[in-house]
ZAMARGU-4260 file (C-alpha; in steps of 0.2 Angstrom, whole numbers, plus 5000, padded with zeros to 4 digits):
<rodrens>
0) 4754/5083/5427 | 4771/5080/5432 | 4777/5063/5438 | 4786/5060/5454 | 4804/5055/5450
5) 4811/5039/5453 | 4821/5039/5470 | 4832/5028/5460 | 4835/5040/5446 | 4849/5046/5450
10) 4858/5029/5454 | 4851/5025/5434 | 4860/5043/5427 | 4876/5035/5435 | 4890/5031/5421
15) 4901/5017/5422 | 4921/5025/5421 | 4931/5012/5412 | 4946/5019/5426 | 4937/5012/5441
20) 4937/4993/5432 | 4953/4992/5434 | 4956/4986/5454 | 4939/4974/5450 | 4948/4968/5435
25) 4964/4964/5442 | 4955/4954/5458 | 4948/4945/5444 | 4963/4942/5435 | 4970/4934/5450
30) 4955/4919/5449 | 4963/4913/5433 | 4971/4895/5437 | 4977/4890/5421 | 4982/4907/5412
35) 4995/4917/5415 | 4992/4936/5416 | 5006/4949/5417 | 5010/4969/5414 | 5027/4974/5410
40) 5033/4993/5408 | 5045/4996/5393 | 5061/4993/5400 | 5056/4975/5403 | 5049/4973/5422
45) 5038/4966/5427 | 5024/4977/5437 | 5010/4967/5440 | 5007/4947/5439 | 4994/4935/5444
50) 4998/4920/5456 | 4997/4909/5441 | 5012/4918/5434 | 5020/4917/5451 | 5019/4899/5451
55) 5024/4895/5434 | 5038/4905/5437 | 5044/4896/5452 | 5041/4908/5462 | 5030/4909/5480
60) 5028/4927/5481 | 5023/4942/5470 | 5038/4949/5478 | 5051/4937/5471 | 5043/4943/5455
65) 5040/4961/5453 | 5053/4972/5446 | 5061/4958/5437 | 5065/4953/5420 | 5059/4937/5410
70) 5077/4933/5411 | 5079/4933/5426 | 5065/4920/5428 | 5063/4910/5413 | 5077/4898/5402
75) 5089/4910/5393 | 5082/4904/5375 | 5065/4906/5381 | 5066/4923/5389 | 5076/4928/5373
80) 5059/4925/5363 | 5048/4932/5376 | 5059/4949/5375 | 5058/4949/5356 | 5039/4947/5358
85) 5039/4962/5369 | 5050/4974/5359 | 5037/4971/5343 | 5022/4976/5354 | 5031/4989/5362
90) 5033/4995/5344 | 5014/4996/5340 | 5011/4978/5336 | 4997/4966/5342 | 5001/4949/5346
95) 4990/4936/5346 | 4989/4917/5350 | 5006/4912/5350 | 5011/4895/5349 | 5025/4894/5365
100) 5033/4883/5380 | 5034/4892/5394 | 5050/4886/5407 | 5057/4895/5421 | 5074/4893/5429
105) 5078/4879/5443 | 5072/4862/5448 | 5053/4859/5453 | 5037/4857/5445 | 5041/4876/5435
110) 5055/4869/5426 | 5044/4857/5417 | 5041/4866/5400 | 5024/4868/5396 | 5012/4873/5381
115) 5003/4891/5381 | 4995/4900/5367 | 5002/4918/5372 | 4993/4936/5367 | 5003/4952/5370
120) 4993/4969/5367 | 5004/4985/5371 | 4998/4999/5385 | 4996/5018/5381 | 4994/5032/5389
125) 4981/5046/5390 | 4992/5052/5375 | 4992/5036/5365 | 5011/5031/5367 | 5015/5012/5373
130) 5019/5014/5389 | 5021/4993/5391 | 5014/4977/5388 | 4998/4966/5395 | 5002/4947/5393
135) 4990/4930/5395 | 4995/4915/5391 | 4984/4899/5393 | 4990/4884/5397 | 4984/4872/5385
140) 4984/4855/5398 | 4971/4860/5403 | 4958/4858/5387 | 4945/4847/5386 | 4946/4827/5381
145) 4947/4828/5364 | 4938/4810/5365 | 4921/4817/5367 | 4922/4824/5349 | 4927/4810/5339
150) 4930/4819/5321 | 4943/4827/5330 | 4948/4815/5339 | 4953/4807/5322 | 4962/4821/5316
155) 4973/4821/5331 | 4976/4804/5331 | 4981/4804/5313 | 4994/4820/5315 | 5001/4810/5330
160) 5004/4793/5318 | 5011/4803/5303 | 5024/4814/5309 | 5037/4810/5297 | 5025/4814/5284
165) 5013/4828/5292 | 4995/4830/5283 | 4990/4847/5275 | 4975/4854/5281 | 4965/4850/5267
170) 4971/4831/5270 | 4966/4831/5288 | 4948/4842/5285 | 4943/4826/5274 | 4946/4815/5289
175) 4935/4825/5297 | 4922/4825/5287 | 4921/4845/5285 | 4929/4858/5278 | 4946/4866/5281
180) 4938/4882/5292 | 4928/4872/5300 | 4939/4859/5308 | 4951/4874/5312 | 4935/4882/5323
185) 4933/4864/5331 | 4952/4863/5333 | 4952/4880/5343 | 4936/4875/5353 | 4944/4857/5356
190) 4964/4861/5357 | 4968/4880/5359 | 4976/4877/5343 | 4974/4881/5324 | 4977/4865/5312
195) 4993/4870/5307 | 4999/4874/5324 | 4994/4859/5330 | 5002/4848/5317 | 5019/4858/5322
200) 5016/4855/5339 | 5014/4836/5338 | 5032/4837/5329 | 5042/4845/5341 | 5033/4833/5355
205) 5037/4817/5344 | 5055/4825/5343 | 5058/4831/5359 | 5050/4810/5367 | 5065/4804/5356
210) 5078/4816/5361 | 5076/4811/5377 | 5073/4792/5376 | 5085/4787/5363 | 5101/4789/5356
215) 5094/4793/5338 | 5104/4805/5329 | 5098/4821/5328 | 5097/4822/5309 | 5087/4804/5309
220) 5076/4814/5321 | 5073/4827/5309 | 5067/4816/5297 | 5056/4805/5308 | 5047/4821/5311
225) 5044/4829/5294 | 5059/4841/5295 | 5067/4847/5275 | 5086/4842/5286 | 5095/4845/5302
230) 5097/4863/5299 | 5078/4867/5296 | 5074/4855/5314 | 5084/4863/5322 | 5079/4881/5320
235) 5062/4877/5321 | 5063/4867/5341 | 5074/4880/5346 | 5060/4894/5343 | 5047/4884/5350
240) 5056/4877/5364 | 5070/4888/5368 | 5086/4879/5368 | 5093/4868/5353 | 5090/4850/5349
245) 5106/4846/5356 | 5106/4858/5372 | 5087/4849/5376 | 5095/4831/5375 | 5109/4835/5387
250) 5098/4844/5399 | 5086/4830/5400 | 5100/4815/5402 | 5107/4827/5417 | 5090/4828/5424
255) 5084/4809/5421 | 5081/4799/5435 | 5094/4786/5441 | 5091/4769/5446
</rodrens>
């Protein structure tokens, strides 16, 4: 006997086209609060952002962003890096939880320079060549309190007080209690970070707190912070923080508040 056909089986039949996820997608996109999320073609502009982008660029609009460059947003270091990022991906290459400040130009809350872990995945077409580049990058503020696990919390605290002579991962997974994969996983759950990006990043912080509070020289610096010399310091906070040692001391004496 035949059987009646379900007046819904047609609706069941239905396939989902990954082409009409895109709007939905992008709506979404724009609910992130804490990530950045951009598309930029290959000469550089930017084509689509979400309003977290727009705000950590200094911006108010999409329209003071779209069709512009990183430089014409971002620190010129900085936007350097990020343009040297996008060139690799636009060559084929996947990139994937960067370590990076993110700072844009002008006074304000943007200018503050702020930690991300970055991914960058190129865009092809129908034909498989990169058309441009997708961009998130999380802000990593806005983890949870590493105080609610406390064999991390240990770890931190004892990258923080031994700068000058920074732990190895096997040194700090024995604090924990664990081993070396394992307290990277917590690290990542906990921080955003891996061990050793972390370690770097508590560094650069230290040196970046005593460039701008104290007249230390800059090659005392270097050692206070676990630096081989000057030289090695020097190349390493200009990567991650996109101006020199000595550029980041003058801007923040210019910018210090006055009695």
């Amino acid at each position: 006997m035949a059987t009646p056909e379900h007046p819904d089986a047609q609706c069941l039949e239905v396939r989902l086209d990954p082409a009409h996820l895109a709007p939905v997608l992008l709506t979404l996109l724009d609910e992130l609060r804490t990530t950045m999320f951009c598309v930029k073609d290959a000469q550089g502009r930017y084509v689509t952002v979400n309003p977290t982008f727009v705000r950590r660029a200094g911006r108010t609009s999409r329209r003071d962003v779209l069709g512009r460059r990183a430089e014409d947003l971002f620190v010129p270091d900085l936007a350097e890096r990020y343009a040297e990022q996008d060139a690799r991906v636009l060559a084929g290459t996947e990139l994937r939880h960067e370590l990076e400040l993110i700072r844009a130009l002008g006074p304000g809350e943007a200018a503050a320079a702020t930690w991300h872990l970055t991914t960058k995945l190129p865009v092809r077409d129908g034909e498989g060549r990169v058309v441009g580049v997708v961009s998130v990058s999380q802000d990593l503020g806005e983890q949870r309190d590493a105080a609610t696990f406390p064999a991390v919390a240990r770890v931190i605290d004892h990258i923080a007080a031994h700068v000058a002579d920074p732990p190895s991962a096997a040194d700090l997974a024995a604090i924990a209690g664990t081993s070396t994969t394992a307290l990277s996983r917590r690290l990542r759950r906990v921080t955003g970070l891996s061990t050793t990006q972390l370690v770097l990043r508590t560094r650069i912080d230290a040196a970046a707190r005593l460039l701008a509070t104290t007249a230390t020289p800059i090659a005392d610096i270097a050692h206070a912070t676990g630096f081989y010399d000057q030289a090695a310091f020097s190349r390493q906070f200009a990567r991650l923080a996109g101006e020199t040692p000595a550029q980041f001391r003058r801007r923040e004496r210019r910018t210090a508040p006055t009695d």
